[in-house]
N, C-alpha and C positions, 0 to 999 in steps of 0.2 A: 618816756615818762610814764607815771603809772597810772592806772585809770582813775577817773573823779569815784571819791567815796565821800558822801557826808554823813560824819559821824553818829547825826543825829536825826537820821534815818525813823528810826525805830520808835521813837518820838513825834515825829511828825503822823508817821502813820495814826498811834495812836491819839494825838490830836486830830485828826483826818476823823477817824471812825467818833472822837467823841463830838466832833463839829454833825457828824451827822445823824447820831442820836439824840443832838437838840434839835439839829431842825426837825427831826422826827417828831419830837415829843411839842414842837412849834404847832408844828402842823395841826396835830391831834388837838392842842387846845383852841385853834383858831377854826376848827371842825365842832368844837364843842361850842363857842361861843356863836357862829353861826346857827346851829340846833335851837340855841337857849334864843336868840333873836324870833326864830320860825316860831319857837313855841309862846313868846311873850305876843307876836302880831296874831297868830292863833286864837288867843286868849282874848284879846283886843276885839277881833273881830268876834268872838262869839258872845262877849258881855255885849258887842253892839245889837247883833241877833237877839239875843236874849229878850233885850230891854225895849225894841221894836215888837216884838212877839206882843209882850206885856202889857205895852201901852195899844196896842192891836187889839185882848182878849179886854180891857176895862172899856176900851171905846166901844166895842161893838156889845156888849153881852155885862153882867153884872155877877158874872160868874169866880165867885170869890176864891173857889179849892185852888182855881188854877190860875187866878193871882197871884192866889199867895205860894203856890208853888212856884210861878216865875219868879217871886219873889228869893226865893228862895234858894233856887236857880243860881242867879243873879248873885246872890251875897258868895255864894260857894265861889263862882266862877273868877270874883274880884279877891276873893282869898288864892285861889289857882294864883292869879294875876300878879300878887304881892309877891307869893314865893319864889313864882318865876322872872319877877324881875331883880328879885333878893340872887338868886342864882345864877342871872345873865351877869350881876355887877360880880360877883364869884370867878365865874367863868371869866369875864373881863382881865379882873385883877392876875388871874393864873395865867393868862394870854400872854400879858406884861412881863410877867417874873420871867417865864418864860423864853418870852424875847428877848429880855437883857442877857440870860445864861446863853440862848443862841450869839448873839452877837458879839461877846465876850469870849465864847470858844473859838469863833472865826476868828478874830483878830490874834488870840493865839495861832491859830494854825498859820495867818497869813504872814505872820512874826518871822514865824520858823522858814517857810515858804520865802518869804527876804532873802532869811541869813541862807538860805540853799543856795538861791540864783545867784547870790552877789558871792559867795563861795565859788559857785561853778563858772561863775563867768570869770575869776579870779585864776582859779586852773588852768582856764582854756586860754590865757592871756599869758601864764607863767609858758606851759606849753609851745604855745604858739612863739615864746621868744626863743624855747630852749632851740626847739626847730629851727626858726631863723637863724641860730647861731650856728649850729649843725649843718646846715645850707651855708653859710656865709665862711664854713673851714672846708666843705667840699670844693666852693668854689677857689679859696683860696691856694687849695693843695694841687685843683685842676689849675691855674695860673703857674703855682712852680714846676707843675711839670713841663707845663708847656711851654716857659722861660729855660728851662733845663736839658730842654732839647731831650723828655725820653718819650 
């Protein structure tokens, strides 16, 4: 019998390689949105700095410049803060999109991936009968012979 070919070979490969240019491209956004998290608790904690500073320089001292430059400070740092949370939710949403294209490729690939196994185990079953039948006339021609006296 002749050897298992699945037709559709060439296809899976290339669902192969495009399964793994999403998780690729997964990864990379699930790297970005981790970044955009570091830079939102960053931000977080330095408007908390900031604002410690500030209430620090009016308790101690009546020193207005650098009030009002904490102040100042401060409104900057909580505009940083806005953006960077405007860009985590960004980053988020691409996470997402993202995900679904990963997981949508895979179930592609694992489709294909099916229809292979349940092909090949289909072969090896056709095979394995032709065999047995090929065995089962061996045995049978060794019986006539050996009722036949050669």
């Amino acid at each position: 019998m002749k050897r298992f070919a699945f037709g559709l070979d060439a296809v899976l490969g290339y669902r192969e390689q495009l399964e793994r240019e999403k998780q690729t491209g997964l990864a990379d956004a699930q790297r970005k949105v981790v970044e955009r998290e570091d830079a939102v608790a960053a931000l977080a904690e330095a408007i908390q700095t900031t604002f410690a500073e500030i209430r620090r320089v009016e308790q101690g001292s009546l020193d207005v410049v650098r009030s009002c430059e904490g102040r100042e400070h401060l409104a900057f740092l909580r505009r940083d803060l806005t953006e960077a949370r405007l860009e985590l939710r960004r980053s988020e949403a691409e996470f997402a999109a993202r995900r679904e294209d990963y997981l949508r490729a895979r179930m592609d690939r694992q489709v294909l991936s099916a229809l292979k196994a349940r092909r090949l185990d289909r072969h090896e079953r056709r095979a394995g009968r032709v065999e047995q039948a090929e065995l089962d006339e061996v045995a049978r021609l060794g019986d006539v012979l050996r009722r036949t006296g050669s």
